[in-house]
C-alpha positions in Angstrom: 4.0 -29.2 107.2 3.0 -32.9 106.9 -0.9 -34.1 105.5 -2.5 -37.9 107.5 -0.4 -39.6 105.4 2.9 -38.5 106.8 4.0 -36.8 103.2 5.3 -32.7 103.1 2.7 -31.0 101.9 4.8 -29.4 98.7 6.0 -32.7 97.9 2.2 -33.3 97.1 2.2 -29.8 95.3 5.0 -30.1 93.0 3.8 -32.7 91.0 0.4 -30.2 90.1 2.8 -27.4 89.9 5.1 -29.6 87.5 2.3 -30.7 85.5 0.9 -26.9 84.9 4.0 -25.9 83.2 4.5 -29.0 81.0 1.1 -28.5 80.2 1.6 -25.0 79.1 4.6 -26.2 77.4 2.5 -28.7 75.6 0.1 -26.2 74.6 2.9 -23.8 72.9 4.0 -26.9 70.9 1.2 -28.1 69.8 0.2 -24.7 68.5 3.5 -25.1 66.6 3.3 -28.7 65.3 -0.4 -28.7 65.2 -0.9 -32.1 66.6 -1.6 -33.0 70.5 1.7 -33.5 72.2 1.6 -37.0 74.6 4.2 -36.4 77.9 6.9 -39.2 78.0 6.0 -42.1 80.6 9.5 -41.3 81.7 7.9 -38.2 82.9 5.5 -39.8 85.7 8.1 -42.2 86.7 9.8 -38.8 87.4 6.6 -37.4 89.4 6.5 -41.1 91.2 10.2 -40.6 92.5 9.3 -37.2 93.7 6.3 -38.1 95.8 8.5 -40.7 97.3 11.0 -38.0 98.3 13.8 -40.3 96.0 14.9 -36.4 94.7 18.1 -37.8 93.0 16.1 -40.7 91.4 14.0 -37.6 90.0 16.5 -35.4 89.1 18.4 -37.5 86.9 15.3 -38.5 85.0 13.9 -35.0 84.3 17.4 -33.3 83.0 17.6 -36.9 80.6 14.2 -35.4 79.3 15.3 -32.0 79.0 17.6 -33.3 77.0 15.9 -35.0 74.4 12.9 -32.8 74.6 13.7 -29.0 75.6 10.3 -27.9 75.6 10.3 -29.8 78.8 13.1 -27.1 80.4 10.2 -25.4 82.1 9.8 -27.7 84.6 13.2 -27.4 85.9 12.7 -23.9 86.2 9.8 -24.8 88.3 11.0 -27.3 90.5 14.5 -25.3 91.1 12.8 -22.4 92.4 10.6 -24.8 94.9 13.6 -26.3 96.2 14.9 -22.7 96.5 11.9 -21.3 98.1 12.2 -24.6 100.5 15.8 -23.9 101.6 16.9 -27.3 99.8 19.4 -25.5 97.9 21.6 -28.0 97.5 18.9 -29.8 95.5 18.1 -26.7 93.2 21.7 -26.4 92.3 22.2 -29.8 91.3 19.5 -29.3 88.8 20.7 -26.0 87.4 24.4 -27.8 87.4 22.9 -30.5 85.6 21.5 -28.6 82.7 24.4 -25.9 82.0 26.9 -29.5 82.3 24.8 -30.7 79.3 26.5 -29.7 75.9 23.6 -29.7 74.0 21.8 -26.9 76.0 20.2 -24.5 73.2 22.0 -21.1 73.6 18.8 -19.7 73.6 18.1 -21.0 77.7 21.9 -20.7 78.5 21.4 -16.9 80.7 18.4 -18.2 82.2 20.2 -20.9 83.7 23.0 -19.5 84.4 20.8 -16.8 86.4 18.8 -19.8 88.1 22.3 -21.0 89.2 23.1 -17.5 90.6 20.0 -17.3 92.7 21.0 -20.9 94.5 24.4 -20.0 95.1 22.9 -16.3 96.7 20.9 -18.2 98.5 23.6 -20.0 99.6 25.6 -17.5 100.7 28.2 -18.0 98.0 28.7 -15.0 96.6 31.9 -15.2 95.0 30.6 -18.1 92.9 27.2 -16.1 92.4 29.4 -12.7 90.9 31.1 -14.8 88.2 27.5 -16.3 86.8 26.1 -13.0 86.8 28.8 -11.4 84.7 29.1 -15.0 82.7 25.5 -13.6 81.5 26.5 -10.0 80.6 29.0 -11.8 78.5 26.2 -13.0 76.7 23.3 -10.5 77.0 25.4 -7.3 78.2 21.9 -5.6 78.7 20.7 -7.5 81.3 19.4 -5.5 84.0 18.9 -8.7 86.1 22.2 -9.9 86.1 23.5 -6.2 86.7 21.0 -5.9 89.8 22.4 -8.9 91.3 25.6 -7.8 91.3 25.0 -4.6 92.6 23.0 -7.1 95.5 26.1 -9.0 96.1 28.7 -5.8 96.0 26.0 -3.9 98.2 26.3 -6.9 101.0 30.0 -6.8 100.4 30.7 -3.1 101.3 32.2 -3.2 97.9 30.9 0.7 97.0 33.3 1.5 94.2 32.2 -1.9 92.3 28.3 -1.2 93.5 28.3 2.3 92.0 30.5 0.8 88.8 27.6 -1.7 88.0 24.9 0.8 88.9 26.3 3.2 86.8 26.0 1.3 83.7 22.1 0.4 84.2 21.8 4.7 85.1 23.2 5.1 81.6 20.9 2.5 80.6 18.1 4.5 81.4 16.9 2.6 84.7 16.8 6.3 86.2 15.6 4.6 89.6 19.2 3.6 90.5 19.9 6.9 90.8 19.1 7.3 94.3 21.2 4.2 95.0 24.3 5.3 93.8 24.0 8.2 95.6 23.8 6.3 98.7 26.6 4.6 97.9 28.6 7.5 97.4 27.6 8.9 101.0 29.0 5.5 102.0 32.1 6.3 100.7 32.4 9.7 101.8 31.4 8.5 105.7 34.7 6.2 105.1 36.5 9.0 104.3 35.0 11.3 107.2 36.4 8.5 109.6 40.1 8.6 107.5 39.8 12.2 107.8 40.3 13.3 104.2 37.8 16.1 104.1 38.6 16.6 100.0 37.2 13.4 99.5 34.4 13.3 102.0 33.0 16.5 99.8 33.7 15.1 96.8 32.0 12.1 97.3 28.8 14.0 98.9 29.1 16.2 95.8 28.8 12.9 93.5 26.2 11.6 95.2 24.2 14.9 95.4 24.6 14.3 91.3 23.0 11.7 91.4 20.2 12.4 93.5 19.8 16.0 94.2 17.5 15.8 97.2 19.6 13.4 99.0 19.1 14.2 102.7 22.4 12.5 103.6 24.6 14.6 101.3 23.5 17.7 101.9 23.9 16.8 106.0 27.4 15.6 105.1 28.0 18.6 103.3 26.3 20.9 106.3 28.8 19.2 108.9 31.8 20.0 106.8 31.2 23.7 106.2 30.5 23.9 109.8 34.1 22.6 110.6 35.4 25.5 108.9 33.3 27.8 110.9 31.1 28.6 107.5 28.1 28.6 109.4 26.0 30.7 106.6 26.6 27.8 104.2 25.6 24.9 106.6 22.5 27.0 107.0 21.9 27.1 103.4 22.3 23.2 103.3 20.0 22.6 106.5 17.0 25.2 105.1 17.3 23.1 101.4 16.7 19.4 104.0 13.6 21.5 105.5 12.5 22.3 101.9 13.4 18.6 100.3 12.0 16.4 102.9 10.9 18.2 106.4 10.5 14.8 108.1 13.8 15.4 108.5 14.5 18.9 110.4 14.2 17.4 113.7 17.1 15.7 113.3 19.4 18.9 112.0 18.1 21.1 114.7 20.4 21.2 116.9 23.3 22.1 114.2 21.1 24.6 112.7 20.1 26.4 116.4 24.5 25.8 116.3 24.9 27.7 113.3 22.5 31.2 114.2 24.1 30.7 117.9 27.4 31.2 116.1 26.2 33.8 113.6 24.5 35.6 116.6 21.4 36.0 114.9 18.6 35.0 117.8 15.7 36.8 116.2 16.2 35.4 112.5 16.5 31.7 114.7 13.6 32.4 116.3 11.8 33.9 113.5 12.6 31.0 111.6 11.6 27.7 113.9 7.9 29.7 114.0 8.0 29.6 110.7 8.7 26.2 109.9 6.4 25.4 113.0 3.8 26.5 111.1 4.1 25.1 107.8 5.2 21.9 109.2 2.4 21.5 112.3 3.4 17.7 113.1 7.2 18.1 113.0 8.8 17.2 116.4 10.0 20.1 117.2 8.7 21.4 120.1 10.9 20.9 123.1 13.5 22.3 121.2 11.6 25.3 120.6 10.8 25.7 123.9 14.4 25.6 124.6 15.7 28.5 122.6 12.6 30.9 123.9 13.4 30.0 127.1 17.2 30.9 126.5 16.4 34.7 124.9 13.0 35.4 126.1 13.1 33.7 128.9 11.3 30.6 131.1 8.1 32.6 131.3 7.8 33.1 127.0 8.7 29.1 126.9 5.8 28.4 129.4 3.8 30.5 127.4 4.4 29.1 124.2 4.2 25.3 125.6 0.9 26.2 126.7 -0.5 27.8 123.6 1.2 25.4 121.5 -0.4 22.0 123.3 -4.1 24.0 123.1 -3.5 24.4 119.6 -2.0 20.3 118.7 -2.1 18.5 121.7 1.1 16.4 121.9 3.2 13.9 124.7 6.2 15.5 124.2 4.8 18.8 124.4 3.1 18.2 127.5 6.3 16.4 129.2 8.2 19.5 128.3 5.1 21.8 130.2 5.2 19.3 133.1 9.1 20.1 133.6 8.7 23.6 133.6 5.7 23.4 135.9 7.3 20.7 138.3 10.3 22.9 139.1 7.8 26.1 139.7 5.1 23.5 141.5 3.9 23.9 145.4 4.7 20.8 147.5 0.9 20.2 147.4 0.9 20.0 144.1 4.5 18.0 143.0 3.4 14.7 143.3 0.7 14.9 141.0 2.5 16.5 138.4 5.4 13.9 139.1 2.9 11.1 138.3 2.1 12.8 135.2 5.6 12.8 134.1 6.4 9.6 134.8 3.0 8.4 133.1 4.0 10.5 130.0 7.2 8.5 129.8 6.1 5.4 130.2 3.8 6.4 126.7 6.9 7.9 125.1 8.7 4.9 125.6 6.2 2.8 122.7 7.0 5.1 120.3 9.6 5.1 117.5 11.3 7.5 116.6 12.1 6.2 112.8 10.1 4.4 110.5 10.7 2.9 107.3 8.5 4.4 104.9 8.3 1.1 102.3 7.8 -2.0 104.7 6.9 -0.1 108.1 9.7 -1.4 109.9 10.3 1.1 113.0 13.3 2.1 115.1 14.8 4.4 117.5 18.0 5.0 115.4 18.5 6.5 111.9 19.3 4.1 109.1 19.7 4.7 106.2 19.8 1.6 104.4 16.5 -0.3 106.0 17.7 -3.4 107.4 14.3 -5.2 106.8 13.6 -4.4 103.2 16.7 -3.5 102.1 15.4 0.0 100.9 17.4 3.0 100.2 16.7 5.8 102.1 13.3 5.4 103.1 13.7 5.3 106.8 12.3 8.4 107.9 12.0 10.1 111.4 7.9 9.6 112.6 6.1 12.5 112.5 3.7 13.1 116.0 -0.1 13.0 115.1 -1.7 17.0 115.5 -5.0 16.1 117.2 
């Protein structure tokens, strides 16, 4: 964005933004020194560069003044992250290169550059580079949860799980409890790569880690459910798919089908049914319904699912509901009357076919498949599947 004058907009920024944080800086040291502190006329020649857009020019001058004056080291900080934030990284890392390259750098400012330096070569893709300045700061502040998040960041893009969970382990330990749920999911990652390896040990093993870590983790216990079910142990997978409905029932739609599986298997069609009324209840705008449908209609028969449908949609009218109803009806429908109800199918589908089935819980980002890292805010486990609206 360009003003009359034909100058970027931030280039006419900066120079207030500049100015704030000297004068802050100003205002610290002359609390100190108790005297008013005067900025260097090398300082406005510096500003004058910048609203010319002569950057190197400007650089050069303001690390010379760090140098003699590190009060000033703010400023860097300031203008780095605006080049950052402006996607002239190349200009940000020449400044952060330019103050760890000088030898008189006061320890004391040494991890915050380094970090600085780490978020332009992120930004630039360069991870590898970006790893060793983030554990170049652990050498010197081995607490820093920054550094140690970053990492986990960089290992998390690379697939690396082993070194992800190594890194998150230590700031778990540190008492950054939030993790938890991370590591967890990086665990389940692990134990999916072993599902496709087919070494069974470790895919339990791995779900069993990451149930450790987060003992309500949806994915693990559904990991867990699909590997007792391979060795026919339906009564377990049951006992993992009735602690999902408890945890989080958002997500018993999507281990219905294994769990009608599993009471197919053990026989039991009146505890089944029996149960899905039950969790029907509690959980009124779970999208269960055509599935429901679908096992009274296979041991009470099409008349009970009819039944059911119609009592159900009085009760919380619903689209999928009613598409299910409109199937049942079509097939038992008078020529008179088919093309009507036709209509009404396909206008219910055309209604179905806004909706999502998943959304993510933390930015609102919505989906018709089941991730469960969010690919827009990078959350953990907060895509959910989208509950219908009882009217």
């Amino acid at each position: 964005m360009t003003n009359l004058s034909g100058i970027p907009t931030w280039a006419l920024i900066v120079p207030f933004l500049l100015l704030g944080f000297v004068w802050i800086s100003a205002r610290k040291h002359a609390v100190k020194k108790s005297k008013p502190r005067k900025l260097p006329p090398e300082y406005f020649t510096g500003l004058n560069y910048l609203l010319n857009d002569e950057h190197s020019k400007a650089l050069d001058i303001f690390v010379k003044l760090a140098e003699t004056d590190w009060d000033l080291i703010d400023t860097h900080f300031a203008l780095g992250k605006i080049f950052r934030k402006n996607g002239e990284i190349d200009k940000a890392i020449k400044i952060h290169q330019g103050l760890i390259a000088r030898p008189s750098l006061p320890e004391q400012y040494r991890s915050k550059v380094l970090l600085e330096l780490g978020y332009d070569y992120l930004g630039a893709g360069w991870f590898d580079r970006a790893e060793g300045l983030f554990k170049e700061v652990l050498i010197h502040d081995a607490k820093s949860e920054v550094a140690k998040r970053n990492l986990i960041l960089i290992y998390q893009q690379e697939k690396d799980w082993h070194k992800a969970i190594d890194v998150a382990v230590k700031l778990y330990l540190d008492g950054v409890v939030d993790v938890g749920v991370m590591i967890s999911q990086y665990y389940c990652e692990l134990a999916e790569t072993a599902n496709a390896k087919g070494d069974v040990s470790q895919v339990e093993a791995n779900a069993k880690q990451a149930l450790y870590y987060d003992s309500r983790s949806i994915r693990a216990l559904i990991l867990l459910a699909d590997r007792v079910m391979d060795k026919n142990n339906y009564r377990q997978a049951l006992r993992y798919f009735e602690q999902i409905e408890n945890y989080d029932a958002a997500f018993f739609p999507v281990i219905l089908d294994k769990l009608i599986e599993c009471y197919k298997r053990l026989g039991d069609s009146d505890k089944l049914l029996a149960y899905l009324s039950d969790v029907e209840s509690k959980h009124q705008t779970l999208a269960m319904i055509e599935k429901h449908a679908m096992v009274i209609e296979c041991y009470q028969g099409k008349q009970n699912a009819i039944n059911y449908l119609t009592d159900r949609i009085r009760k919380y009218p619903d689209i999928k509901g009613m598409h299910s109803l409109l199937n049942y009806k079509t097939n038992q429908a008078e020529a008179s009357d088919l093309n009507l109800l036709l209509d009404l199918k396909s206008a219910l589908v055309k209604m179905q076919q806004d909706d999502s089935e998943y959304q993510c819980q933390h930015c609102g980002f919505q989906s018709n498949t089941l991730y469960w890292l969010c690919p827009s805010c990078q959350s953990w486990a907060e895509v959910k599947p989208s509950l219908i609206e009882a009217a």
